[in-house]
The first five atom37 places (N, CA, C, CB, O) and aatype in JSON, in Angstrom:
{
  "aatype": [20, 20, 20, 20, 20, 20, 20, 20, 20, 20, 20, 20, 20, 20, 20, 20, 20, 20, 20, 20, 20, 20, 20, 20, 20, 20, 20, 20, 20, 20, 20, 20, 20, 20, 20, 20, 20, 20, 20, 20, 20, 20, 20, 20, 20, 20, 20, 20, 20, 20, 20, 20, 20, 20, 20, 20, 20, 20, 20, 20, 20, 20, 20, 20, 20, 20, 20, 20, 20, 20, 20, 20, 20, 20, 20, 20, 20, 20, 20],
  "atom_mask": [
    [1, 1, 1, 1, 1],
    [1, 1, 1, 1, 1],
    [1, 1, 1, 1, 1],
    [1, 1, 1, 1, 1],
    [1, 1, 1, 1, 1],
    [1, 1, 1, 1, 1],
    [1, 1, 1, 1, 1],
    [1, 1, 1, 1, 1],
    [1, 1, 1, 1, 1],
    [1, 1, 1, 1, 1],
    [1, 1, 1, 1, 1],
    [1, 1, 1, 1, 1],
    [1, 1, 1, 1, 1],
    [1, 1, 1, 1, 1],
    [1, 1, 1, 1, 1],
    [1, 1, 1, 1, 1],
    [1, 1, 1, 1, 1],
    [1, 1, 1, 1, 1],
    [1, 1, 1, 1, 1],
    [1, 1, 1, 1, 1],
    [1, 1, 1, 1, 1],
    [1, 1, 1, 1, 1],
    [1, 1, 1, 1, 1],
    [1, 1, 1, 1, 1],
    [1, 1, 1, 1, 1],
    [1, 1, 1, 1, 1],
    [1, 1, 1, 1, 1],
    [1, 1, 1, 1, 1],
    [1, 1, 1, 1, 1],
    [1, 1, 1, 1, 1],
    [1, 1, 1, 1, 1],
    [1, 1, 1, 1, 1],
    [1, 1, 1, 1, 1],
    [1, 1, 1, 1, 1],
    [1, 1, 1, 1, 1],
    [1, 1, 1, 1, 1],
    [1, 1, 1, 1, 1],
    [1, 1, 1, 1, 1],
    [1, 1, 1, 1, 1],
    [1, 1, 1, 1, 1],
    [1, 1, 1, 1, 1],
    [1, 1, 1, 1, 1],
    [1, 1, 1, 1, 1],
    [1, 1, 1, 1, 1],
    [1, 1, 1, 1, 1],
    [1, 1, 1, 1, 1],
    [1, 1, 1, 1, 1],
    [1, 1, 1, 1, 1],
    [1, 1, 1, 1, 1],
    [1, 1, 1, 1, 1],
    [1, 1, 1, 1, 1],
    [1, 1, 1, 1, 1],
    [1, 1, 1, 1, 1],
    [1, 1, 1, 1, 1],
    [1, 1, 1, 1, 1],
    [1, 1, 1, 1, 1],
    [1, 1, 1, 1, 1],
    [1, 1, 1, 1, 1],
    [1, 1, 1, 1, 1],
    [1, 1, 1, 1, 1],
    [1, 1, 1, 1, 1],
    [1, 1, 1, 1, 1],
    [1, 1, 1, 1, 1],
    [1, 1, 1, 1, 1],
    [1, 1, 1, 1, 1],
    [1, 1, 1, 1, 1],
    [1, 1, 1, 1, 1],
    [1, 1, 1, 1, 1],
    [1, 1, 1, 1, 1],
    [1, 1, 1, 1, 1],
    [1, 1, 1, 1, 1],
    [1, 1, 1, 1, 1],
    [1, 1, 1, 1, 1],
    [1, 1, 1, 1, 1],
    [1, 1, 1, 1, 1],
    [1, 1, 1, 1, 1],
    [1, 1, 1, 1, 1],
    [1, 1, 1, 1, 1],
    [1, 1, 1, 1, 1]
  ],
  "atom_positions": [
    [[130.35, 196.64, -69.97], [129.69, 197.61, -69.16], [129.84, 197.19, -67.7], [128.21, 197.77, -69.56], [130.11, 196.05, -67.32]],
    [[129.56, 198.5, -66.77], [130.09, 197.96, -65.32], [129.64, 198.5, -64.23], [131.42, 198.08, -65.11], [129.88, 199.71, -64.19]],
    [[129.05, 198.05, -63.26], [127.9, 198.9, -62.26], [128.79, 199.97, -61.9], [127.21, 198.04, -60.73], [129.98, 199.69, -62.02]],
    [[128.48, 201.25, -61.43], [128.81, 202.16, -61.05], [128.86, 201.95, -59.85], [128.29, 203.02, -61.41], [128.86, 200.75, -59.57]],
    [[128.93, 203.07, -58.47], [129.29, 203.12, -57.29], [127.84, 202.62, -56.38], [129.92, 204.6, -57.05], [127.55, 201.75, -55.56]],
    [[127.22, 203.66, -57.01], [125.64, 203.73, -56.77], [124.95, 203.22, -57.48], [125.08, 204.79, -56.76], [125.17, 202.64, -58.54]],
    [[123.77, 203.45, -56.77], [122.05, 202.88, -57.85], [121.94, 203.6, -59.03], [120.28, 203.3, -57.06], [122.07, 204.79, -59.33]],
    [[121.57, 202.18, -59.85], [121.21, 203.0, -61.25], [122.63, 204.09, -61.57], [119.51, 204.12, -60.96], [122.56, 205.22, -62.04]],
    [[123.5, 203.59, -61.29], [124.52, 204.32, -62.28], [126.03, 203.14, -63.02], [125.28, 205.81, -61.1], [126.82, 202.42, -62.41]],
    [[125.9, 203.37, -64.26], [126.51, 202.12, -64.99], [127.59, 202.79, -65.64], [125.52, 201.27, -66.07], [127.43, 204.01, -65.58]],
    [[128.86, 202.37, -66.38], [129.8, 203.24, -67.35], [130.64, 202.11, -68.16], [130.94, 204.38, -66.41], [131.02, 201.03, -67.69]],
    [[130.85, 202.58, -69.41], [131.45, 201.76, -70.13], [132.91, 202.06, -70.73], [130.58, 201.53, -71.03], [132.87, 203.26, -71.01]],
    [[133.45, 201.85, -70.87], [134.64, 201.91, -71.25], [134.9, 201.57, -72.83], [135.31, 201.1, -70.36], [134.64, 200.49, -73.37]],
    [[135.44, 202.64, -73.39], [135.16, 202.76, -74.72], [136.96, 201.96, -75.69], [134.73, 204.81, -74.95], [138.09, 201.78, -75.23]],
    [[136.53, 201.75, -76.73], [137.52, 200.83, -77.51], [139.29, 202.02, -76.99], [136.87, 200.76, -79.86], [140.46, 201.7, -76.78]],
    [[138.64, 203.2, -77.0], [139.75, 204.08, -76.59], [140.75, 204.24, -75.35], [139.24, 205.06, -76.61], [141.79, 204.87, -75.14]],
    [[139.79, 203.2, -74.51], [140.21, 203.34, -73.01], [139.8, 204.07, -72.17], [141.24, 203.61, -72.82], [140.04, 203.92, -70.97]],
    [[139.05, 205.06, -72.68], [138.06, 206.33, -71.82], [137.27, 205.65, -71.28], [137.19, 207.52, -72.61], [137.04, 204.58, -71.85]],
    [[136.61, 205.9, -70.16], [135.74, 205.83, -69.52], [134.7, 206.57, -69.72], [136.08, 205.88, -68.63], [134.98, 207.75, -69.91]],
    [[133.39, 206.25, -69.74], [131.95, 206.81, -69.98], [131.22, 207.06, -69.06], [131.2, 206.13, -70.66], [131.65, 206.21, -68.28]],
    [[130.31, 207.63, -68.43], [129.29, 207.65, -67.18], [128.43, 207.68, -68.23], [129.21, 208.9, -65.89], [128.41, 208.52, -69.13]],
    [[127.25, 206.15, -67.99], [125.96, 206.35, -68.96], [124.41, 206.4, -68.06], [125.92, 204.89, -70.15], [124.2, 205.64, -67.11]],
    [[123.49, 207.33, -68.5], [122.38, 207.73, -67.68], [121.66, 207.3, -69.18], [122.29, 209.49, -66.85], [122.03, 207.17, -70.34]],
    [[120.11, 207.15, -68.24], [119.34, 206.42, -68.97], [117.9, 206.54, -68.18], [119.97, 204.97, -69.14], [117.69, 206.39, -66.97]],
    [[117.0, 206.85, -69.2], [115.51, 206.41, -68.86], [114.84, 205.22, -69.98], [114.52, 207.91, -68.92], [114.27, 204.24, -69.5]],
    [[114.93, 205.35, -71.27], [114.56, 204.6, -71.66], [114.67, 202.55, -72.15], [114.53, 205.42, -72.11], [113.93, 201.69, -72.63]],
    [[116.34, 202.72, -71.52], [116.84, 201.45, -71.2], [117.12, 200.47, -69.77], [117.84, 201.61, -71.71], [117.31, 200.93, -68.65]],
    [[117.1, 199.5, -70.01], [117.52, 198.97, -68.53], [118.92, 198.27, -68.77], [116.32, 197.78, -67.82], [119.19, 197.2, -69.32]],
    [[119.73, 199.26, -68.18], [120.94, 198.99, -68.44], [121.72, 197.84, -67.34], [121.56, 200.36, -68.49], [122.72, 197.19, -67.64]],
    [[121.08, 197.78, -66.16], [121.33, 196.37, -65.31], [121.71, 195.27, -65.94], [120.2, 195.88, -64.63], [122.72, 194.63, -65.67]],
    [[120.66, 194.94, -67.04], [120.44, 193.67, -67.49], [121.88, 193.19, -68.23], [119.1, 193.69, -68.46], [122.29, 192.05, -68.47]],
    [[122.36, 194.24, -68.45], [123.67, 194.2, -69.3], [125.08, 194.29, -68.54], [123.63, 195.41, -70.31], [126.11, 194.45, -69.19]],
    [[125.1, 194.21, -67.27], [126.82, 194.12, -66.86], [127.38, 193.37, -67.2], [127.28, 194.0, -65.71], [126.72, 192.4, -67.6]],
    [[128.82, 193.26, -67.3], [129.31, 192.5, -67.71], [129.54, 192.05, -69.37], [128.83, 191.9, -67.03], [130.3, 191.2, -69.83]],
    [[128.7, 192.86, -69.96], [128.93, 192.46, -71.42], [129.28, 193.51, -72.11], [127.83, 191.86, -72.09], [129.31, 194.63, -71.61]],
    [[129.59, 193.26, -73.38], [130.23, 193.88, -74.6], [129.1, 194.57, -75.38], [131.0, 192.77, -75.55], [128.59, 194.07, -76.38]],
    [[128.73, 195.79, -74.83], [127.46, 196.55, -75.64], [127.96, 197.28, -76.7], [126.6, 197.6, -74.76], [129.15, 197.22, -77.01]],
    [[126.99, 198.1, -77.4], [127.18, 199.2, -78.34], [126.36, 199.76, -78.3], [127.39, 199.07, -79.47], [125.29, 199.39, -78.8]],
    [[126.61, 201.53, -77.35], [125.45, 202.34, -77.12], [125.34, 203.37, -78.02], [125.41, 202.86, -75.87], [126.21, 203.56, -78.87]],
    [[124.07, 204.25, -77.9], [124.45, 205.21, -78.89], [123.28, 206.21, -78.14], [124.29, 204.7, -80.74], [122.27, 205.88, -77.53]],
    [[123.83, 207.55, -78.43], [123.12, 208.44, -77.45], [123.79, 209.58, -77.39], [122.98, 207.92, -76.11], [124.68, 209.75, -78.23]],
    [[123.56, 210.5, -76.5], [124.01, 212.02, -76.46], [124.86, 212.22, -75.68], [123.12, 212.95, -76.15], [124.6, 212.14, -74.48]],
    [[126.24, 212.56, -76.15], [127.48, 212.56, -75.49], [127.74, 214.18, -74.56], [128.68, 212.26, -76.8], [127.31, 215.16, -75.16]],
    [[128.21, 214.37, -73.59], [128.27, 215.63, -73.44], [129.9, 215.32, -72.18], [126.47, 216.42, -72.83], [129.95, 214.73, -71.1]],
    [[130.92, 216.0, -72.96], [132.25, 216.04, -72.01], [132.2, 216.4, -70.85], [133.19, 216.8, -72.39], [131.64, 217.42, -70.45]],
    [[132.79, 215.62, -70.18], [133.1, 216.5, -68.41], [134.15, 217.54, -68.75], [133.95, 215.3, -66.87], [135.19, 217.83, -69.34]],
    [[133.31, 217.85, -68.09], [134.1, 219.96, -68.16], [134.97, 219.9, -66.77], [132.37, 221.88, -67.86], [134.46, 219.77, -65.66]],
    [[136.51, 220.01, -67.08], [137.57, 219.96, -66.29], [137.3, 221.82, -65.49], [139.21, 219.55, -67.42], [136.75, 222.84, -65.92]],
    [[137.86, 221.55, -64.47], [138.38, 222.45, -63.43], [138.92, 223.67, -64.18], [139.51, 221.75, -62.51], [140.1, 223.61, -64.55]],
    [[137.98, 225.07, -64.53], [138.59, 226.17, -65.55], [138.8, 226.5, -66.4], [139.18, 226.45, -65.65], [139.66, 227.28, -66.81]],
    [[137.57, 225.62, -67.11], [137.57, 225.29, -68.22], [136.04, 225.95, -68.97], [137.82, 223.76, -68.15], [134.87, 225.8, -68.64]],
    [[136.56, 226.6, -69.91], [134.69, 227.22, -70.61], [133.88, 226.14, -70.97], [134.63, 228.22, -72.27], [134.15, 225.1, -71.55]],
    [[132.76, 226.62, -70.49], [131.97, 225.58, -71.35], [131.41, 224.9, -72.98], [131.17, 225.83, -70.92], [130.43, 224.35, -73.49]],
    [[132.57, 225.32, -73.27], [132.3, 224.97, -74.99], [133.93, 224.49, -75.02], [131.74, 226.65, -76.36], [134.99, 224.91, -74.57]],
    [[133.38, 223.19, -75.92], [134.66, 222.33, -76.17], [135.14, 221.92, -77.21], [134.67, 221.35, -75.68], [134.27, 221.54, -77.99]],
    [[136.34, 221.82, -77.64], [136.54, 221.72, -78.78], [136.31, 220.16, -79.58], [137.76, 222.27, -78.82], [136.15, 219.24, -78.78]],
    [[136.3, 219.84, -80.81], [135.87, 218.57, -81.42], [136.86, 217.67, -80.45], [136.14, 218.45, -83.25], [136.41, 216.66, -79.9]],
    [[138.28, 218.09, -80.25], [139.33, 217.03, -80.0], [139.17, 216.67, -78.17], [141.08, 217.77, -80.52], [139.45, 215.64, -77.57]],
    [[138.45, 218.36, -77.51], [138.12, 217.76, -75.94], [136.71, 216.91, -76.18], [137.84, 219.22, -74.58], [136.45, 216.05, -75.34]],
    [[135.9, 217.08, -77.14], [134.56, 216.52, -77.07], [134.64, 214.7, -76.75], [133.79, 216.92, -78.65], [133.73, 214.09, -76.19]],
    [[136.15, 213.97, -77.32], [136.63, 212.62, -77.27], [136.91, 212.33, -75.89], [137.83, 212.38, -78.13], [136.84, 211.14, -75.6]],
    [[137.29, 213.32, -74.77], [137.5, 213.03, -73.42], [135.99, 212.3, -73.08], [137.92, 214.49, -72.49], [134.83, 212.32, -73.48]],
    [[136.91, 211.63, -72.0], [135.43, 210.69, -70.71], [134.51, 212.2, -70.44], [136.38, 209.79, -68.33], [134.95, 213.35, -70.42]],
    [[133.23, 211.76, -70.26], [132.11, 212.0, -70.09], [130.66, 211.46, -69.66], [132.13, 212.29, -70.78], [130.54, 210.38, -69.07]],
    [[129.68, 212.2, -69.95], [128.5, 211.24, -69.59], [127.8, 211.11, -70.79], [127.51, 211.74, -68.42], [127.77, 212.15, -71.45]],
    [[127.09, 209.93, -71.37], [126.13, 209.69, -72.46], [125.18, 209.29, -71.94], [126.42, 208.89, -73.44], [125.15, 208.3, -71.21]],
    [[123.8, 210.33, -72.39], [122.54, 209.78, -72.34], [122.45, 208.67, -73.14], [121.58, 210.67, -72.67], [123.07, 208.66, -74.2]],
    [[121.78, 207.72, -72.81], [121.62, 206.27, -73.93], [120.6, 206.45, -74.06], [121.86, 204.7, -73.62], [119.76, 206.74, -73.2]],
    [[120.45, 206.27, -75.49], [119.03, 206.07, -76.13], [118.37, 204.84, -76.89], [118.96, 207.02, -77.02], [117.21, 204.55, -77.21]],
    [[120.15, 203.96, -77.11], [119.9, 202.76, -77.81], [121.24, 201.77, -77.27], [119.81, 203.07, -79.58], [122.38, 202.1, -76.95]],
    [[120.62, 200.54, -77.34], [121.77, 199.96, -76.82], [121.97, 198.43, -76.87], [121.82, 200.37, -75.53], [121.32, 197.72, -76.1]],
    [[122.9, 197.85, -77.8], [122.93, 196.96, -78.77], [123.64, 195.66, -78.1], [123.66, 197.57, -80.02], [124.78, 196.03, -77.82]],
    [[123.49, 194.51, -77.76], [124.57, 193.74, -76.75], [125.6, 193.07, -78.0], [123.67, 192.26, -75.54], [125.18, 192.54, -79.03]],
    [[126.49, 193.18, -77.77], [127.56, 192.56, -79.08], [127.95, 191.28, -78.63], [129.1, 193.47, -79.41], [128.18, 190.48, -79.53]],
    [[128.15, 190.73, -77.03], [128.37, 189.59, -76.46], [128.33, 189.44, -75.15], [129.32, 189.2, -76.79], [128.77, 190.48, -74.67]],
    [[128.02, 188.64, -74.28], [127.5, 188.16, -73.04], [128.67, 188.04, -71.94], [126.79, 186.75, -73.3], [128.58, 187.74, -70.75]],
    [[129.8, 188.37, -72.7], [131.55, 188.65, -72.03], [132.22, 189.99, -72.8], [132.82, 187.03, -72.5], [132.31, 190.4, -73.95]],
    [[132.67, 190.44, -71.38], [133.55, 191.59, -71.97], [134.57, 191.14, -72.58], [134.06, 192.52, -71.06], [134.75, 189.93, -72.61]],
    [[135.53, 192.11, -73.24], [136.76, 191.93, -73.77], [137.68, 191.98, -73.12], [137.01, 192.54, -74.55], [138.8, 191.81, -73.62]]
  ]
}
């Protein structure tokens, strides 16, 4: 996981290579840069430039933002 630009904004990078934007109230996701998490939470795709808002299963796998609701540390170093 990896501080974002700004405050309070973090993103992880998934086994796929995608990139994630993760938002959060009920975690403190600070505590965790730098390490190898496993989040789990409500995924919702970034909606490209002309694009409807309903996406199909295969755009739903594009980078996006996940609300985190849970969030598991797997190791204290990234991969």
């Amino acid at each position: 996981m990896q501080k974002g630009d700004e405050a309070n904004e973090f993103a992880i990078t998934g086994e796929d290579g995608k990139t994630y934007q993760l938002r959060n109230s009920a975690v403190d996701l600070s505590k965790h840069v730098g390490h190898t998490v496993t989040i789990t939470g409500t995924f919702k795709a970034e909606k490209k430039e002309g694009q409807s808002a309903e996406y199909s299963q295969q755009e739903a796998t594009e980078s996006g933002t996940i609300q985190v609701a849970t969030l598991k540390m797997v190791s204290d170093k990234c991969k």
